[in-house]
N, C-alpha and C positions, 0 to 999 in steps of 0.2 A: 084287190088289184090297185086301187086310189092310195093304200096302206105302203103298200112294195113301193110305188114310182115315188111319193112323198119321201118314200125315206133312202132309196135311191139318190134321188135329187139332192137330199140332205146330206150323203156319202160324197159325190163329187163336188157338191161346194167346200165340205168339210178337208177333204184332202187337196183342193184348190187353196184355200188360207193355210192350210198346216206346208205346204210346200213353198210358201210365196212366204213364209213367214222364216221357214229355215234358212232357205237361199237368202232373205237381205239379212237377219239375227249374223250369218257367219261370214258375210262379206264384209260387212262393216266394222266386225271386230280388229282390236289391233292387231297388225302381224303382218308378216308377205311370206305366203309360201314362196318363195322363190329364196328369200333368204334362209327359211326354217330347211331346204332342200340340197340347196349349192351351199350353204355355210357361211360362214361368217369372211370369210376370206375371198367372195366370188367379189367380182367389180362390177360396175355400171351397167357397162355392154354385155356381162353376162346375165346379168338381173334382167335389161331391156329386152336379148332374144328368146330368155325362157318364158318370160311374160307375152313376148309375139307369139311364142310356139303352143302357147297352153289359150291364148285369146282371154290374158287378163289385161290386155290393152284395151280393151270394149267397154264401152257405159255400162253401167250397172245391170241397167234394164233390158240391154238388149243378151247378154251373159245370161239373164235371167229365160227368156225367152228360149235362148238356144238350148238351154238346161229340159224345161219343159215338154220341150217339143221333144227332144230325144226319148225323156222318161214316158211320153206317152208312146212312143215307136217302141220301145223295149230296150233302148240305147241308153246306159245309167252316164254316160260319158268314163272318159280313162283319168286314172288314178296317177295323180301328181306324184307321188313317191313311189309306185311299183310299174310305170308307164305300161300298163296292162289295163284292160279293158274293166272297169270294176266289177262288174258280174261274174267276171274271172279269178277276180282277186276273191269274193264275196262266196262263191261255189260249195269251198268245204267248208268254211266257217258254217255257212246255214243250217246244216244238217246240226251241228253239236249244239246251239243258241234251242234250237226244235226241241231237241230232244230234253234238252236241260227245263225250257220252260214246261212241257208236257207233263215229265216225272213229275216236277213241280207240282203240277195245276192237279195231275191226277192222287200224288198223296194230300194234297188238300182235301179233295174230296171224299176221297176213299176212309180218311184218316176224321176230319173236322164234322163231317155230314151224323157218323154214327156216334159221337161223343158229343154231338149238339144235340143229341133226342135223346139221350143216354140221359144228360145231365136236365131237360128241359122235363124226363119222367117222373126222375129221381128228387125233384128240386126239395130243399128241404132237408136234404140228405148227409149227414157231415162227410161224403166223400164226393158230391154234387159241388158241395162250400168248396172242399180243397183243389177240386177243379178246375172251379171258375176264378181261384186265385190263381194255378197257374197259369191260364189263357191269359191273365190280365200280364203278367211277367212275360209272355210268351209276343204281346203285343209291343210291348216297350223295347222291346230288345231287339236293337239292329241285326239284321242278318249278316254284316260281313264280321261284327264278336262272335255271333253263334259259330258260324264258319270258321273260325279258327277255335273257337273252346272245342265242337266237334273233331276239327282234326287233330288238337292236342289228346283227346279222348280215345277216341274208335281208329286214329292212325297209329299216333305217338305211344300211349299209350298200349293199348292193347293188340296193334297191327293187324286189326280189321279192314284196313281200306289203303290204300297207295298217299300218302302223303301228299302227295301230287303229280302229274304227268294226266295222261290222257291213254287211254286204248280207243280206236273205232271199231264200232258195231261190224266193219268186215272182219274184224281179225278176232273179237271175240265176245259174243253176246254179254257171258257173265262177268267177264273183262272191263269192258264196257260200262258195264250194271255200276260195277263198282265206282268207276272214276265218276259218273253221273249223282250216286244217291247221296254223298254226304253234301255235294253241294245245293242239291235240289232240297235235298232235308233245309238244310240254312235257310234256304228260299222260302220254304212253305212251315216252318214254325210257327214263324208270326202272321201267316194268312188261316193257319189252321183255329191258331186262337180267335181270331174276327170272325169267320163261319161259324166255332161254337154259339162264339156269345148269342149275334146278332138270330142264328138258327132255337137257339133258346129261347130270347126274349121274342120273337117271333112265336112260338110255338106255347107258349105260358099267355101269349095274347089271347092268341084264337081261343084257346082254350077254355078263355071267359066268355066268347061272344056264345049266342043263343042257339046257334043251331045245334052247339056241343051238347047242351042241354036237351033239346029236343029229339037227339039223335037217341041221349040215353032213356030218354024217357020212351023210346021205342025199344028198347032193350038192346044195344047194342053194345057190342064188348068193348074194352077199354082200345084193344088192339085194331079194330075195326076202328072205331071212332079215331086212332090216331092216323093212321097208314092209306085210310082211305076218305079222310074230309080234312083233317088237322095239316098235316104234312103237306099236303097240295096247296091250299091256302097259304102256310107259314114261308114256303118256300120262295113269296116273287119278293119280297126284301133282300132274301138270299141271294137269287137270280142279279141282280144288281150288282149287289156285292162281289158278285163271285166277275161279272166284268172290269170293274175296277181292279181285283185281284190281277186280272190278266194282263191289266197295266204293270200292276207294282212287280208281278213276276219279272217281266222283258224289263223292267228298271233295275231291279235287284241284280239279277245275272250280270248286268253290269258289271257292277262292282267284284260279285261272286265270282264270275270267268276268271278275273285276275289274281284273287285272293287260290282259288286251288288251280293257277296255272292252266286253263283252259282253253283249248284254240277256238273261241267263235266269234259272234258280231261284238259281243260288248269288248273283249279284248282289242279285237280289231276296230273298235271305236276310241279308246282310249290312245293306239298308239298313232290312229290316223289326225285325233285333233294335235296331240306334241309335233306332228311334221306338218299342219294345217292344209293334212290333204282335203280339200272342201267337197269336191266331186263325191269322195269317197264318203264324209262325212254326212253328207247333204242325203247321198242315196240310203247310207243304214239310219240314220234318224227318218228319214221318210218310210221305207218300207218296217220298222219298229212301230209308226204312228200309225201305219195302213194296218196291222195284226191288230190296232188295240181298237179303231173304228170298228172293224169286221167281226170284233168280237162282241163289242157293245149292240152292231146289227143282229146278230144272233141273237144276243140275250131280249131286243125288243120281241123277236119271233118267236122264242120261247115262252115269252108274256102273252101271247095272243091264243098262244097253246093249251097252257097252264088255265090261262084267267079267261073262261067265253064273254066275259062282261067287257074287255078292251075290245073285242070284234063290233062290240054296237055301236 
């Protein structure tokens, strides 16, 4: 219980600095939405009432205040360039950002988990070697080049996948499928090569500690000994990793939404700082920052599941 409220506490301080940090980072930057909105052609008196109407005539801090207090009501404030409420604006973007990171997170796992115990078996192995050289290629390489060698490949190419557009999961699951996996692949290439590695060198550890020994000197099969003492162990570096991952996921989509034309929050982040809608701004870089705390809480809870020696 002392474990939960600590790190509780350490949630809402955490999202307390990351919201007080966004809010002055994008008011202070150069610009006036008012001109990025009315144009270059609006005049004085039109600058003056839209800045009375939106309440950019308020001191810094007290803007800041009114911001706050709404996002703790559920009130994200209204969107300077769509004068709509931003949760309104925000509504169907969410679901496609969701579903994109998840593909994502779940071929990492699905895919990095068994080709990290594959290769951590095998080590030794010249097909182990050429492996663990491509994880190393697979690391270096940005996702939004992969993103486009993919779509020159499995769209251009071959006409495996829709080049770009979007389908939504009501109109058709395999539809869907499609416009989602070559991006989520881009996404999770270079997260799949970091879980090999680090699940390898992880598990070629434990490997050497003593109980591995003791285990076999009890006669225990190789497979026993990996699946049921090795892999448990090897896994809380992983566990770590794989939160960080969940960062770099909702980062990369960024850039990914836009590269295969995708309606969700990183598209709709990009086009909201060109018009320096900040409201709008302000709420998806917050609730982006809120997914990657909440995930990092999870992965301590998992530690405490995994590992009985963090519970003393």
């Amino acid at each position: 219980m002392k474990f939960l409220l600590k790190k509780f506490f350490s949630f809402i301080a955490t999202i307390f600095i990351v919201s007080l940090t966004i809010f002055f980072i994008f008011n202070v930057l150069p610009g006036n939405p008012a001109h990025a909105i009315l144009g270059i052609d609006a005049d004085n008196q039109q600058i003056k009432l839209f800045e009375e109407d939106l309440g950019l005539d308020k001191p810094l801090h007290l803007r800041y205040i009114d911001w706050i207090t709404g996002v703790a009501q559920g009130d994200l404030g209204e969107s300077y360039k769509y004068r709509q409420p931003v949760e309104d604006v925000m509504q169907d973007r969410i679901p496609v950002s969701f579903s994109l990171a998840i593909i994502a997170l779940l071929l990492t796992v699905v895919i990095g988990v068994p080709l990290g115990i594959l290769i951590a078996r095998t080590d030794g192995k010249w097909y182990s070697t050429v492996l663990s050289m491509i994880t190393q290629l697979g690391i270096s390489t940005p996702s939004f080049w992969l993103g486009f060698i993919l779509i020159l490949i499995f769209a251009v190419k071959l006409g495996l996948f829709p080049t770009y557009g979007f389908v939504p999961w009501s109109e058709s699951f395999f539809g869907a499928l499609r416009s989602y996996f070559l991006p989520a692949l881009a996404i999770a290439i270079s997260n799949i090569a970091i879980v090999i590695r680090y699940l390898r060198n992880s598990i070629l550890d434990q490997s050497k500690q003593d109980y591995v020994r003791t285990a076999k000197v009890k006669g225990l099969g190789t497979s026993e000994i990996m699946y049921g003492h090795v892999l448990k162990n090897a896994f809380l570096p992983v566990l770590t990793i794989l939160g960080l991952i969940t960062a770099d996921t909702l980062g990369g989509s960024i850039i990914i939404e836009n590269v295969f034309a995708l309606p969700g929050l990183g598209n709709l982040l990009v086009a909201s700082i060109e018009s320096r809608d900040f409201p709008l701004i302000q709420s998806l870089i917050l609730i982006i920052s809120l997914i990657i705390i909440v995930a990092n809480f999870i992965v301590d809870l998992l530690y405490r599941v995994i590992d009985p020696r963090i519970r003393i």
